[in-house]
C-alpha positions in Angstrom: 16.2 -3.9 -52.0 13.6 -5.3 -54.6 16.2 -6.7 -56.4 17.7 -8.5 -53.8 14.1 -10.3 -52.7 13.8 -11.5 -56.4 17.3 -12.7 -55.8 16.9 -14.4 -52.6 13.8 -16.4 -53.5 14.7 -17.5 -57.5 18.4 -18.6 -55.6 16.0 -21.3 -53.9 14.4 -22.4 -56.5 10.8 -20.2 -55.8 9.9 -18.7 -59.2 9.4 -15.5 -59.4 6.9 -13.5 -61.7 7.8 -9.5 -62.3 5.3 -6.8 -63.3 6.8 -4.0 -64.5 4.6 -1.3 -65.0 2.5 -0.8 -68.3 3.7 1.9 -70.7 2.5 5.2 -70.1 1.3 4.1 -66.6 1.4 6.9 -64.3 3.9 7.2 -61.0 2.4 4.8 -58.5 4.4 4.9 -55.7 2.8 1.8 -53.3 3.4 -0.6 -56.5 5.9 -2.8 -55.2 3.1 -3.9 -53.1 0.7 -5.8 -55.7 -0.6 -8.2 -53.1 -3.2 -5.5 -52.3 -5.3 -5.0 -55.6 -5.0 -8.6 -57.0 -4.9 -12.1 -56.0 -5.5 -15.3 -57.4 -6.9 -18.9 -56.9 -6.1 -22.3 -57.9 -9.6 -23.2 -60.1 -8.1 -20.3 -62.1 -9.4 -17.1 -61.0 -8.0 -13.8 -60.4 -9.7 -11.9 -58.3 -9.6 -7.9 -58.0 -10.1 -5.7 -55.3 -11.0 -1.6 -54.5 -8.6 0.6 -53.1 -8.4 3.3 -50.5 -6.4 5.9 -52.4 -6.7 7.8 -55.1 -3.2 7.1 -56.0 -3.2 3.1 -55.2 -6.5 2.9 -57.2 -4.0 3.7 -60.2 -2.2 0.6 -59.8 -4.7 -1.5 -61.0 -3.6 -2.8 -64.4 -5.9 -5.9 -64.8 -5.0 -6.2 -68.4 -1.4 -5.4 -68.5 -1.1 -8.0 -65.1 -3.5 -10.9 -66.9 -0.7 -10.5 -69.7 2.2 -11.0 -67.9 0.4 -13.9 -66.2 -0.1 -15.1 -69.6 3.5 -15.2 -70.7 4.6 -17.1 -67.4 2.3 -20.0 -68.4 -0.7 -19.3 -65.9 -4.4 -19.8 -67.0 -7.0 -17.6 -65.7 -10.6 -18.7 -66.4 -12.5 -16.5 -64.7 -12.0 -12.4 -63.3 -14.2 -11.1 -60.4 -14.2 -8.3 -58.9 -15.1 -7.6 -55.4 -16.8 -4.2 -54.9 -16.6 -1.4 -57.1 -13.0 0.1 -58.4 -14.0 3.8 -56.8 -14.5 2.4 -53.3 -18.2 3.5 -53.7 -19.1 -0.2 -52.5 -16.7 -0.3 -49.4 -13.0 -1.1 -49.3 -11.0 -5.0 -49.2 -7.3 -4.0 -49.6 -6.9 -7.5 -51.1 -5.0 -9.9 -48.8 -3.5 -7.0 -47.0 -6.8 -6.5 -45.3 -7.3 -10.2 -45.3 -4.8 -13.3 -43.7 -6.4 -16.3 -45.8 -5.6 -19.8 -43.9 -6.2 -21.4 -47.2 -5.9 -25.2 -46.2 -9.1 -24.4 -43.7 -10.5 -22.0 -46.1 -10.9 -19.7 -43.4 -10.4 -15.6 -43.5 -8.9 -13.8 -40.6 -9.8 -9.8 -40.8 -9.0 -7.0 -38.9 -11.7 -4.4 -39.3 -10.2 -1.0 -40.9 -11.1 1.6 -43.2 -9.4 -0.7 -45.7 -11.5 -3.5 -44.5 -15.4 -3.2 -44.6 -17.5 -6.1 -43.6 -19.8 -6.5 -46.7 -16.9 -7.1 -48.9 -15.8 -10.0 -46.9 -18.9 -11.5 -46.9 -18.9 -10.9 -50.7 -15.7 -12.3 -51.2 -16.1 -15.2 -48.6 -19.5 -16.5 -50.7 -18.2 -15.6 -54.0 -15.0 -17.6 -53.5 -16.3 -20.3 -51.6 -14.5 -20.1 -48.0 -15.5 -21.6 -45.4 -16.2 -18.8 -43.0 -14.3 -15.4 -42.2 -13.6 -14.1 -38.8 -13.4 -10.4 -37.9 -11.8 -8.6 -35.1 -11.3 -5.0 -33.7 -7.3 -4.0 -33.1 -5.6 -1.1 -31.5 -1.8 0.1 -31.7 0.7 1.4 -29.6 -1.6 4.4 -30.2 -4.7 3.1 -30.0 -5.3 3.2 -33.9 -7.0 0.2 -35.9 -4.2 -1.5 -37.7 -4.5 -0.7 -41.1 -3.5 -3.9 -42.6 -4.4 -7.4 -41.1 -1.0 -8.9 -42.4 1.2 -6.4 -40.5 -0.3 -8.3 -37.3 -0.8 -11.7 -38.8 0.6 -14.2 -41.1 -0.6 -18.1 -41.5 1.4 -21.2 -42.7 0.2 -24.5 -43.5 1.0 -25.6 -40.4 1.9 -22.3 -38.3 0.5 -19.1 -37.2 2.2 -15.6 -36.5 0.0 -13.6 -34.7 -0.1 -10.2 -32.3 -2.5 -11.1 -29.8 -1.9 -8.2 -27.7 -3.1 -5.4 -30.6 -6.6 -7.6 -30.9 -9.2 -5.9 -28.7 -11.5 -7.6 -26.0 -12.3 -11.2 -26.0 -11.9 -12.2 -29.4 -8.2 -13.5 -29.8 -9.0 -15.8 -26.6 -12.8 -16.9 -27.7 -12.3 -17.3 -31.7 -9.1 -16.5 -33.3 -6.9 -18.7 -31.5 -9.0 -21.7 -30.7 -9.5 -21.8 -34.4 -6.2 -21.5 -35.6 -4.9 -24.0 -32.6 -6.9 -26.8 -34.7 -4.2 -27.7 -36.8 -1.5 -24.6 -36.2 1.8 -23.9 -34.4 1.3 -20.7 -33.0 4.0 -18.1 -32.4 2.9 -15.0 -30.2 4.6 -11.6 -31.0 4.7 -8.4 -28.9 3.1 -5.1 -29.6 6.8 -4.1 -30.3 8.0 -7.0 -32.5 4.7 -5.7 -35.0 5.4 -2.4 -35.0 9.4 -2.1 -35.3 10.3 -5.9 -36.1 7.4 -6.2 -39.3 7.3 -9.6 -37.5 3.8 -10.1 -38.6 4.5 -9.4 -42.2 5.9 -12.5 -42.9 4.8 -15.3 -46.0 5.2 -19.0 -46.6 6.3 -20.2 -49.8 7.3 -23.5 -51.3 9.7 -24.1 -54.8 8.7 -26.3 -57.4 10.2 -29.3 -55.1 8.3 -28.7 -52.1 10.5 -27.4 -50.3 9.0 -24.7 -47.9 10.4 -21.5 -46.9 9.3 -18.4 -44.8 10.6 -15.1 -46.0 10.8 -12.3 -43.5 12.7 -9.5 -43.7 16.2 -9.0 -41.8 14.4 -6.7 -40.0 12.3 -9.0 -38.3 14.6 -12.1 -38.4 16.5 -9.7 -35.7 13.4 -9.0 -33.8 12.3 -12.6 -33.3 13.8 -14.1 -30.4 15.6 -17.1 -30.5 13.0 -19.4 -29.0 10.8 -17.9 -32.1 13.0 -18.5 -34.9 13.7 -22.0 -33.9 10.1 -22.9 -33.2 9.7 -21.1 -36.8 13.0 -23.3 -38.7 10.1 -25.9 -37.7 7.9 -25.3 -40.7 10.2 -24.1 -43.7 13.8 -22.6 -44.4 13.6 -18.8 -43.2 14.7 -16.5 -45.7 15.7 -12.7 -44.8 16.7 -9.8 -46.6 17.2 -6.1 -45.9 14.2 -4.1 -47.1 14.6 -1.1 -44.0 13.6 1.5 -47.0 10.8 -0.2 -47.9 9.6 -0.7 -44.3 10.3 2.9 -43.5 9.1 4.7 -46.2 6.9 2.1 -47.8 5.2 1.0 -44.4 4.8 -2.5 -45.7 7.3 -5.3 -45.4 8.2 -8.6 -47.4 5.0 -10.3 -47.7 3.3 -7.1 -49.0 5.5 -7.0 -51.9 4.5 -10.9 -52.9 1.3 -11.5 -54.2 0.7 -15.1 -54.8 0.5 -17.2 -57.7 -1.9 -20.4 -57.4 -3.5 -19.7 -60.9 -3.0 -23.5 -62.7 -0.1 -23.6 -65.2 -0.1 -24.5 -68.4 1.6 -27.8 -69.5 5.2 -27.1 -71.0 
């Protein structure tokens, strides 16, 4: 199933950057979900971030990831890390715990044991965003949603969102009035979250331009019609089947991407 993402999204023209794991690393078993411990920004920084579990926290290869980095041409001038790598400052699962709408510079956050307040506000002045915005959720089950991205995602000109897992008045008084500024936004069901991954979707674009939203097959399926067209709107929708990864992962597609906006280096 990995395979095939790397296969879908290099067929389109999207390059594609693998991190194998460093020599002697130890079993990590979330790793084909970087987007959680790293991420990066286009003045050149790579930015780092604390994680829940034991066993994530062993994913963290700044080195061995700055390398391969390194070799695919990108320039990092600065490293920051948010927090402490124990977790003994709070927790920012990376943007997993955090849907960035970059073009507004605006962070959307649902509140979670991986997602403590102080850290965003860290992150949000350390990085220069405009503001963030945080919200309570509740499942099916009435649990917190452990990851903001499994309930959101945010295009340059679209917005994915399950309004109905947000608790109270805040999708009505902030989140949507904000993200109806400048975004087309598609409302999922409680269901299409949960089963479809519908939320876990991610915008990307080739070295043309051209835009794409990759989602898995799974949630192609559980979009309705109406959805996907109003979707085709803003890129080329790519889908894959990833139903191991969803199942016994509990991430989908845009959990296993973690972006690359460092600059690159002239050829």
């Amino acid at each position: 199933e990995f395979n095939q993402v790397v296969q879908l999204l290099e067929k389109k023209g999207i390059s594609v950057i693998l991190a194998d794991k460093a020599a002697g690393a130890p079993v990590t078993p979330c790793a084909v979900f970087p987007n959680n411990w790293f991420s990066t920004e286009s003045d050149g920084r790579i930015i780092y971030y604390p994680m829940r579990s034991d066993s994530r926290r062993l994913e963290r290869q700044e080195a061995h990831i700055e390398s391969i980095l390194g070799e695919a041409g990108c320039t990092i001038r600065e490293r920051l890390e948010v927090g402490e790598t124990d977790g003994s400052a709070g927790i920012l699962e990376g943007t997993g715990a955090m849907v960035i709408d970059r073009k507004n510079r605006i962070i959307y956050a649902a509140l979670s044991k991986r997602c403590d307040i102080p850290l965003l506000e860290q992150f949000t002045d350390r990085l220069g965003y405009r503001q963030f915005v945080t919200f309570d959720t509740a499942d099916s089950q009435g649990h917190a949603i452990y990851h903001t991205n499994v309930m959101m995602g945010i295009g340059d000109t679209f917005a994915v969102v399950c309004a109905d897992c947000i608790a109270g008045d805040s999708y009505q008084r902030e989140v949507k009035p904000l993200l109806a500024q400048d975004k087309d936004i598609i409302e999922i069901s409680m269901d299409q979250m949960e089963q479809g991954f519908c939320g876990n979707i991610l915008q990307l674009a080739n070295a043309n331009g051209d835009k794409f939203i990759v989602m898995s097959e799974r949630a192609r399926r559980a979009f309705t019609p109406d959805q996907i067209t109003q979707l085709e709107q803003h890129g080329e929708i790519l889908s894959t089947e990833i139903d191991i990864i969803e199942t016994a992962g509990g991430g989908g597609i845009r959990c296993m991407l973690a972006e690359i906006f460092l600059p690159r280096q002239a050829a």
